[in-house]
C-alpha positions as CSV (number, residue, x, y, z in Angstrom):
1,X,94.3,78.7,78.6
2,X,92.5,81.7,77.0
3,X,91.3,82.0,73.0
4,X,89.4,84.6,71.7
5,X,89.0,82.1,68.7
6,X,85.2,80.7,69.3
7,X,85.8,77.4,67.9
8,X,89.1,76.8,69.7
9,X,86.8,77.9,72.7
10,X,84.4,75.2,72.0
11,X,87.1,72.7,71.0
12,X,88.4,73.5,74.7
13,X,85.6,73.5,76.1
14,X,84.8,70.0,74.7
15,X,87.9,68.7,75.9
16,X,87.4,69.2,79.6
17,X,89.3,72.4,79.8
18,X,86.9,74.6,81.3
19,X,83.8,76.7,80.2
20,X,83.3,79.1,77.6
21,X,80.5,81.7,76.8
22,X,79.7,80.3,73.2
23,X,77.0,81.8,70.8
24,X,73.8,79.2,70.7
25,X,74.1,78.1,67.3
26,X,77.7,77.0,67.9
27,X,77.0,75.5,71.3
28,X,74.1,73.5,70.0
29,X,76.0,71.9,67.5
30,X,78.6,70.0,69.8
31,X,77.1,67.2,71.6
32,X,79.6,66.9,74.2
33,X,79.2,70.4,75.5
34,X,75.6,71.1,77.6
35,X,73.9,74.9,78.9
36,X,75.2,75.6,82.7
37,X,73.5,77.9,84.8
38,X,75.7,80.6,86.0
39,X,73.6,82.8,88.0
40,X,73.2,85.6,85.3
41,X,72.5,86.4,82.0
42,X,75.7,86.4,79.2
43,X,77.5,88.9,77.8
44,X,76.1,91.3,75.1
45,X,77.1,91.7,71.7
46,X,76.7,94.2,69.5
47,X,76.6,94.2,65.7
48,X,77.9,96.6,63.4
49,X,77.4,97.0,59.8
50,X,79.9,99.1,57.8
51,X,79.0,100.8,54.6
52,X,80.3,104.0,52.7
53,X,78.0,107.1,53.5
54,X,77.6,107.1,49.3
55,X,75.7,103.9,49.6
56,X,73.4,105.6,52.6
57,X,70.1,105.9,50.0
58,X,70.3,103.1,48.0
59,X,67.5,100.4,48.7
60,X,69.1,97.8,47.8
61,X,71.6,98.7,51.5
62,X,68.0,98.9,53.0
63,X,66.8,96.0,51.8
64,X,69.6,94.2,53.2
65,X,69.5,96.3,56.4
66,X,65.9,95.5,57.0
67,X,66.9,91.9,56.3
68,X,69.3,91.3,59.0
69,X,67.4,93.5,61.1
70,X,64.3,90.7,60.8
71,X,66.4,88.2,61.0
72,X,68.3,88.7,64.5
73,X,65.2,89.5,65.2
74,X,62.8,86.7,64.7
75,X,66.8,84.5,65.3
76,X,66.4,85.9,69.3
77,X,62.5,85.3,69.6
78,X,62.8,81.6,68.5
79,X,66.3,80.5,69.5
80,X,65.6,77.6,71.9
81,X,66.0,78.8,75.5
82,X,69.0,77.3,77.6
83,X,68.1,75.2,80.6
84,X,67.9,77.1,83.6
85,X,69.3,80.5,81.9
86,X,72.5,79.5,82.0
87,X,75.1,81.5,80.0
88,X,78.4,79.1,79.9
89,X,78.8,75.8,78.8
90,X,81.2,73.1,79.7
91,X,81.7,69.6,79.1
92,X,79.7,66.5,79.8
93,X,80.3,64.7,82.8
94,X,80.4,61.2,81.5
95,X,82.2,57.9,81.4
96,X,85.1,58.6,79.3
């Protein structure tokens, strides 16, 4: 099955129906889903920010610039690092 929906990829996922590629903060919430090492590093992502060219000077657009800007930032120097590197995720191997 494919999704481009992340939380039907985690809900998947969770379920036994393969891995998925899920952001950290999503990952780390579901305790039936664990880091596996795939060999190389995940996928990029990009970020965009739309905004009219009018609104180019105003500080308060900077402000709020600079203030996403920190905080991906200072999110990608302290997010927890996955065991072993690993990029996917998949479901527990357990008794159930």
């Amino acid at each position: 099955m494919r999704s481009n929906n992340r939380d039907v990829q985690a809900a998947l996922c969770r379920n036994g129906a393969g891995l998925a590629v899920l952001p950290r903060p999503i990952g780390d919430l579901i305790a039936d889903i664990e880091p596996v090492d795939l060999g190389e590093a995940p996928p990029g992502r990009d970020t965009w920010i739309g905004y009219h060219r009018d609104m180019k000077r105003q500080a308060r657009l900077r402000a709020l610039l600079d203030l996403v800007i920190e905080r991906l930032a200072n999110w990608l120097v302290k997010a927890p690092s996955v065991p072993n590197r690993g990029p996917g995720r998949r479901l527990r191997r357990d008794s159930r």
